[in-house]
MARSEPA-460520 format. One line per 2 residues: their letters; for each residue x, y, z of N, C-alpha, C. Coordinates in steps of 0.05 Angstrom, whole numbers, plus 5000, padded with zeros to 4 digits. Example, Ala and Ser with C-alpha at 12.3 -4.5 7.8 and 13.67 -1.06 7.14 Angstrom:
<rs>
as = 5264 4886 5156 5246 4910 5156 5264 4934 5156; 5257 4955 5142 5273 4979 5143 5258 5001 5157 $
</rs>
This chain:
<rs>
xx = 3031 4975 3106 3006 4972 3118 3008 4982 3147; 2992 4993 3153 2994 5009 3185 2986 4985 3195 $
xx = 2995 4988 3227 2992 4957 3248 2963 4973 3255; 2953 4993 3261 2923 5008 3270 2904 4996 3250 $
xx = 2907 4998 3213 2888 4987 3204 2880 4955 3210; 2902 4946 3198 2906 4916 3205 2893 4898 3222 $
xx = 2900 4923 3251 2885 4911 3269 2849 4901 3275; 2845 4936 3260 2814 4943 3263 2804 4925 3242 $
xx = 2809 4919 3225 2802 4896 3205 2803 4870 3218; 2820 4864 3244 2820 4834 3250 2801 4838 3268 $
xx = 2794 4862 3282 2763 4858 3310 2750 4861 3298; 2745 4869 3268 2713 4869 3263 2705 4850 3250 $
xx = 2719 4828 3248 2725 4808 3234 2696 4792 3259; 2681 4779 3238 2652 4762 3254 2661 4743 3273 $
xx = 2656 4748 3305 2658 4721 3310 2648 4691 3302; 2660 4664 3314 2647 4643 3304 2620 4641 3314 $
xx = 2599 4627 3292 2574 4632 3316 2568 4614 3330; 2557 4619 3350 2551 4604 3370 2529 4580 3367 $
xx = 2519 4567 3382 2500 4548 3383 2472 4572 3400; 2455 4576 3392 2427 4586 3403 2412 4574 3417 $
xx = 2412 4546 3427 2397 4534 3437 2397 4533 3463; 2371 4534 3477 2383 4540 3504 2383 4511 3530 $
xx = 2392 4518 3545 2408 4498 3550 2412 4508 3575; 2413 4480 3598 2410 4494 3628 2447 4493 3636 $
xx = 2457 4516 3648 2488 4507 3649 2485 4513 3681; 2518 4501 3687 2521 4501 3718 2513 4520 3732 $
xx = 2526 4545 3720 2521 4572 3732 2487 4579 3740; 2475 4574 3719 2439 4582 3724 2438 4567 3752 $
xx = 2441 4538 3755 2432 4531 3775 2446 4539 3813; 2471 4554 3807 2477 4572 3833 2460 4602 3830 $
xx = 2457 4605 3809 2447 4637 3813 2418 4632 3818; 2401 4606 3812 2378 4607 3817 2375 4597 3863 $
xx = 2400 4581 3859 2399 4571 3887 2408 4596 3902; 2421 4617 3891 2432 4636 3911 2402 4662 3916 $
xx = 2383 4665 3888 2365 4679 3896 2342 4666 3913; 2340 4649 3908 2313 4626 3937 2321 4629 3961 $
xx = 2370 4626 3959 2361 4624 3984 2367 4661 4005; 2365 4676 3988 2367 4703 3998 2333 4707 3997 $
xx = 2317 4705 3977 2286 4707 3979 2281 4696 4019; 2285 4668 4018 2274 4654 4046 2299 4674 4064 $
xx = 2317 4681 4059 2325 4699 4088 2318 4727 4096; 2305 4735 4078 2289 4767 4069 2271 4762 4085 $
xx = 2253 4747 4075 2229 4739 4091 2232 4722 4122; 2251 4708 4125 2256 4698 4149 2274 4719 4168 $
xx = 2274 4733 4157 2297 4764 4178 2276 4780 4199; 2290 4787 4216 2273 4794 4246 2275 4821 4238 $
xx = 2303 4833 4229 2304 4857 4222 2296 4869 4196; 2270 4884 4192 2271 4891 4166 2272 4917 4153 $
xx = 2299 4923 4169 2312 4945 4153 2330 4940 4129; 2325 4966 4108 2335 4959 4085 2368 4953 4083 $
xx = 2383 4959 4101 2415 4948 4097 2423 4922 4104; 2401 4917 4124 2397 4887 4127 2398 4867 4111 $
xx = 2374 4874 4100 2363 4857 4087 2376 4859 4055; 2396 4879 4053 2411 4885 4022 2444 4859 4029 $
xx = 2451 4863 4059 2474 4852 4068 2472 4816 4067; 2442 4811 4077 2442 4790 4076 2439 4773 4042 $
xx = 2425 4787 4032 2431 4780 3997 2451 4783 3991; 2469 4809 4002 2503 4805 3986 2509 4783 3999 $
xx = 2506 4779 4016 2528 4758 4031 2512 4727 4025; 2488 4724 4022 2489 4687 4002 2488 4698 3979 $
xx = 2495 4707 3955 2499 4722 3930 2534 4712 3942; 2541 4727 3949 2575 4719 3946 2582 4686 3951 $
xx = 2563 4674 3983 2558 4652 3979 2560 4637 3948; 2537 4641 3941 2533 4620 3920 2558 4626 3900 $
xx = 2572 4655 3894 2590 4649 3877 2617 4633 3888; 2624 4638 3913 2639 4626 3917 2639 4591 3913 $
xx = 2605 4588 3916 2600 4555 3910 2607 4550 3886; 2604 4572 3863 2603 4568 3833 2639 4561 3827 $
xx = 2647 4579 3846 2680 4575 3837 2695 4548 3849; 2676 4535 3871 2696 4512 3872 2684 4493 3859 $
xx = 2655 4490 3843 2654 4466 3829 2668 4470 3794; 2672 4503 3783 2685 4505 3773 2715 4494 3776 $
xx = 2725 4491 3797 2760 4485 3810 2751 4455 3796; 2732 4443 3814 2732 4413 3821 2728 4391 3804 $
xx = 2698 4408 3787 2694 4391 3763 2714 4381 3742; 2737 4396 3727 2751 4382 3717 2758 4361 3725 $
xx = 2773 4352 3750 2778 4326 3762 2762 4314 3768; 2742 4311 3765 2721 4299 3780 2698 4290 3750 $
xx = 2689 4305 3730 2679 4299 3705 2698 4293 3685; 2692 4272 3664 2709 4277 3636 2697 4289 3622 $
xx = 2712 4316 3619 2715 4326 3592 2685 4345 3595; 2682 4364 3608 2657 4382 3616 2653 4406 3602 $
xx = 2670 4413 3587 2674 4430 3566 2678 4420 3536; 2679 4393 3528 2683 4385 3506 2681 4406 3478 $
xx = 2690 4423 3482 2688 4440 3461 2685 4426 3427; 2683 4428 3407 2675 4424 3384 2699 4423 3367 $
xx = 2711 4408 3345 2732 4413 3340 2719 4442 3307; 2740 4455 3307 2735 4472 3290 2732 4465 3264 $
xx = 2721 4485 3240 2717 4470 3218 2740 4479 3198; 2752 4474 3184 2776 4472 3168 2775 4506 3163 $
xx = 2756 4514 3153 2756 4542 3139 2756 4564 3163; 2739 4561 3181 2746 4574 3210 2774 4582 3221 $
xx = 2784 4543 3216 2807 4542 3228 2835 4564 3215; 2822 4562 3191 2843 4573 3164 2843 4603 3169 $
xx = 2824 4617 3170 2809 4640 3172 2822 4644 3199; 2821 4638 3227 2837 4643 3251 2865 4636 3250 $
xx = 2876 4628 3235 2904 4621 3234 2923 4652 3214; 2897 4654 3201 2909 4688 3184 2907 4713 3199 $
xx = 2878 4706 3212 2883 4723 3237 2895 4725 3262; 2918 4705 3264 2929 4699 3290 2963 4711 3267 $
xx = 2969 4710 3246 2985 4711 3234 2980 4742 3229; 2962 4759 3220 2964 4785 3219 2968 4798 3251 $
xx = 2963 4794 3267 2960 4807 3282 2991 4802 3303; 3005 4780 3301 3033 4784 3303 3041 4800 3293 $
xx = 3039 4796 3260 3055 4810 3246 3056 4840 3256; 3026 4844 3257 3015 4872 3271 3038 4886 3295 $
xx = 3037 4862 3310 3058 4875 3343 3083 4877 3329; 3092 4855 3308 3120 4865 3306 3124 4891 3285 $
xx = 3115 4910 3269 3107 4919 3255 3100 4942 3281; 3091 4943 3302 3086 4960 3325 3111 4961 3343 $
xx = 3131 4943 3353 3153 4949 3357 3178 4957 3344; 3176 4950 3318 3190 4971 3292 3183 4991 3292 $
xx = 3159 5011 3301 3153 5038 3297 3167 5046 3323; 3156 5030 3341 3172 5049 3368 3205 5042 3371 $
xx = 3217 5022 3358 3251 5021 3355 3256 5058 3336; 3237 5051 3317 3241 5075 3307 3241 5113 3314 $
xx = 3226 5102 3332 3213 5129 3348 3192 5140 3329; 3179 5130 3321 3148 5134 3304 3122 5135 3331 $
xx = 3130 5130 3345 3112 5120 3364 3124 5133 3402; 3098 5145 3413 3110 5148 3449 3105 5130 3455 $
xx = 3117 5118 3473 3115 5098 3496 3080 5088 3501; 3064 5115 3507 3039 5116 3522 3022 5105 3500 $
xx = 3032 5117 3470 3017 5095 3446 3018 5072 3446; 3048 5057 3448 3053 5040 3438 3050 5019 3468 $
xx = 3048 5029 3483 3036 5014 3503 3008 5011 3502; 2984 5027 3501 2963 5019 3498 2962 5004 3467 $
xx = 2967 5000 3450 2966 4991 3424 2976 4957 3422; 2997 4960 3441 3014 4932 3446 2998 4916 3462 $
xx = 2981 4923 3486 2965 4919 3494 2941 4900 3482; 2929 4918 3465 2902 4905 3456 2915 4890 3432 $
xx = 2932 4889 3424 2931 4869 3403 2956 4846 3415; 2965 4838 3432 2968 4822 3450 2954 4810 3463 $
xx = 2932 4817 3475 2899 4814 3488 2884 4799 3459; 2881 4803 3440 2874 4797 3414 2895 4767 3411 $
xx = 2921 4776 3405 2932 4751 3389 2924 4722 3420; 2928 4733 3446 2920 4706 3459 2889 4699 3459 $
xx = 2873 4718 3450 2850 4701 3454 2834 4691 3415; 2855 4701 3401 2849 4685 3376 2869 4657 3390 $
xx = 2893 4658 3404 2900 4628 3401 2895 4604 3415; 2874 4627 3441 2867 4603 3462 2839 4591 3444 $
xx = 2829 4606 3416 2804 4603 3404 2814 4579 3396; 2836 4575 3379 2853 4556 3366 2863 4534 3377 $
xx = 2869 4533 3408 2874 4510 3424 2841 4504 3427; 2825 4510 3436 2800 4508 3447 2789 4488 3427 $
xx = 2786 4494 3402 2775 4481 3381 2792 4462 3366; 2817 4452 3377 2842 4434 3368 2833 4398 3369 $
xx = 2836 4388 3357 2834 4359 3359 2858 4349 3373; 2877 4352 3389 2900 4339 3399 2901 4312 3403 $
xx = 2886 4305 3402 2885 4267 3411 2893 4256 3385; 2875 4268 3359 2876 4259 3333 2908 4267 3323 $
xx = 2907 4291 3327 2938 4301 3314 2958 4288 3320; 2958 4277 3350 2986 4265 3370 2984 4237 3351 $
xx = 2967 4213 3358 2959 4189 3343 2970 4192 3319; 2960 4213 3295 2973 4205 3268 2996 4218 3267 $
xx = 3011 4234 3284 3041 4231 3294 3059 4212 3302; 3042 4207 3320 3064 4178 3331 3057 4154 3316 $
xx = 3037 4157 3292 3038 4129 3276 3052 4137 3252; 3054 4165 3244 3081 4169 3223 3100 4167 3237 $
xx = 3104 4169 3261 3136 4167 3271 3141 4131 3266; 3127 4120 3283 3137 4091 3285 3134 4079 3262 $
xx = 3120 4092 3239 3124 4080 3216 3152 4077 3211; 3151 4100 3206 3184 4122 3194 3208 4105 3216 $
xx = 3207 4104 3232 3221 4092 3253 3225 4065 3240; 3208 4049 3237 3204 4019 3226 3215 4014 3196 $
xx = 3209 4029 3183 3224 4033 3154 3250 4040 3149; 3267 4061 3170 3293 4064 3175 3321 4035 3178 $
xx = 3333 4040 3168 3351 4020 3162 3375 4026 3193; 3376 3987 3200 3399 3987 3218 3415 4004 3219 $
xx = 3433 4013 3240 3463 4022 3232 3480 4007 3239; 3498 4002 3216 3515 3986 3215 3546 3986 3226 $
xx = 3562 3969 3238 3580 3954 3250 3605 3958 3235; 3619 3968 3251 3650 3970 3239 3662 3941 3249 $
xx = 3682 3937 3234 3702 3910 3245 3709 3916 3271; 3709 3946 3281 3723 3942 3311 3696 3949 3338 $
xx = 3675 3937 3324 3648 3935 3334 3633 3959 3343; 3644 3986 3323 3624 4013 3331 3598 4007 3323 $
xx = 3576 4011 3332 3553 4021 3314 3550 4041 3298; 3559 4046 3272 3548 4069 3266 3520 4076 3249 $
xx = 3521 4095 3247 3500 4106 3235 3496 4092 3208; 3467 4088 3191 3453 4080 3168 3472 4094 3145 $
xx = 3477 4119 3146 3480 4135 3127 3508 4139 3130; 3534 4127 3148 3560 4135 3155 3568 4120 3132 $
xx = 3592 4136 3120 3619 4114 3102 3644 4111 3109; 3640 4126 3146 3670 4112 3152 3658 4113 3179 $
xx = 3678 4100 3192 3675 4090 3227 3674 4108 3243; 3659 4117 3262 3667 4146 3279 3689 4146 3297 $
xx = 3692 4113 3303 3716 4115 3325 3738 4108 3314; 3737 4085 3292 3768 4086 3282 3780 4102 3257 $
xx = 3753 4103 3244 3758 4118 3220 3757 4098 3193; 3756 4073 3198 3762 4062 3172 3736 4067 3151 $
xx = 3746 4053 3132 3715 4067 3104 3699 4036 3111; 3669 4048 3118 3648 4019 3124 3636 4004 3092 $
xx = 3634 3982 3087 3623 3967 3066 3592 3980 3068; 3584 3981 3048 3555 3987 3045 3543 3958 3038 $
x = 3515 3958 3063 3503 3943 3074 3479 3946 3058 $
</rs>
């Protein structure tokens, strides 16, 4: 299988769809506060020549983004959980996991051509590229939509099960602890009674 087809089959592959509904987000409300307040300095400007009056919009325009980027910085610490993203649905998840799995395969399958010399440098650099660019944003798709809270929880309650079910390790006469599963002593060597 060529890593070129492979690939073009995993971008045209549908993204997940989105939610349509609309919905006021942080950003609308700087881009609406950054055009009012360039509107009231247009009109409040002594000078009304046009570089003026273009400088003073770039400059609260950059304003307000710069406002956008520190409540972007801030809000995580300051909100829980402001992105709560959705956890994915089993078949999605399944479906991005084949596509996070072809498209490795893809790069390694692209560095075998160029070990080989199948490939110039200038290809296999732009090629390595986009499907590198691809495999991290199928896996940040995959963290994004991850349940981690749930997964860790029924981890650490199979562990301490499993932990709790595990048998002592048992005591040599010359008071080693050894291991559940040992049949001789690690330090003296003698053969241990089964416990």
């Amino acid at each position: 299988m060529n890593s070129a087809i492979s690939t073009d089959a995993a971008s045209l592959k549908k993204e997940p769809e989105r939610s349509t509904e609309a919905a006021f987000h942080p950003w609308h409300f700087f881009v609406l506060l950054s055009l009012i307040a360039a509107t009231v300095a247009v009109l409040l400007s002594r000078q009304s020549a046009p570089e003026h009056l273009v400088l003073i919009s770039l400059a609260i325009g950059a304003a307000g983004l710069a406002a956008f980027a520190c409540y972007r910085m801030i809000a995580p610490l300051a909100l829980p959980d402001i992105d709560g993203g959705q956890a994915l649905s089993a078949g999605l998840r399944a479906d991005l996991e084949r596509e996070k799995a072809l498209t490795l395969r893809s790069i390694k399958e692209l560095e075998f051509d160029r070990a080989m010399g199948k490939l110039s440098p200038q290809d296999f650099d732009e090629m390595a590229h986009r499907l590198r660019a691809r495999a991290m944003g199928i896996i940040k798709q995959l963290d994004d939509g991850a349940d981690y809270r749930g997964v860790i929880e029924r981890e650490l309650a199979a562990r301490t099960a499993k932990t709790a079910r595990r048998p002592r390790p048992h005591a040599c006469a010359c008071g080693t602890r050894n291991d559940p599963d040992a049949r001789f002593c690690k330090s003296c060597g003698s053969r241990l009674e089964a416990s």
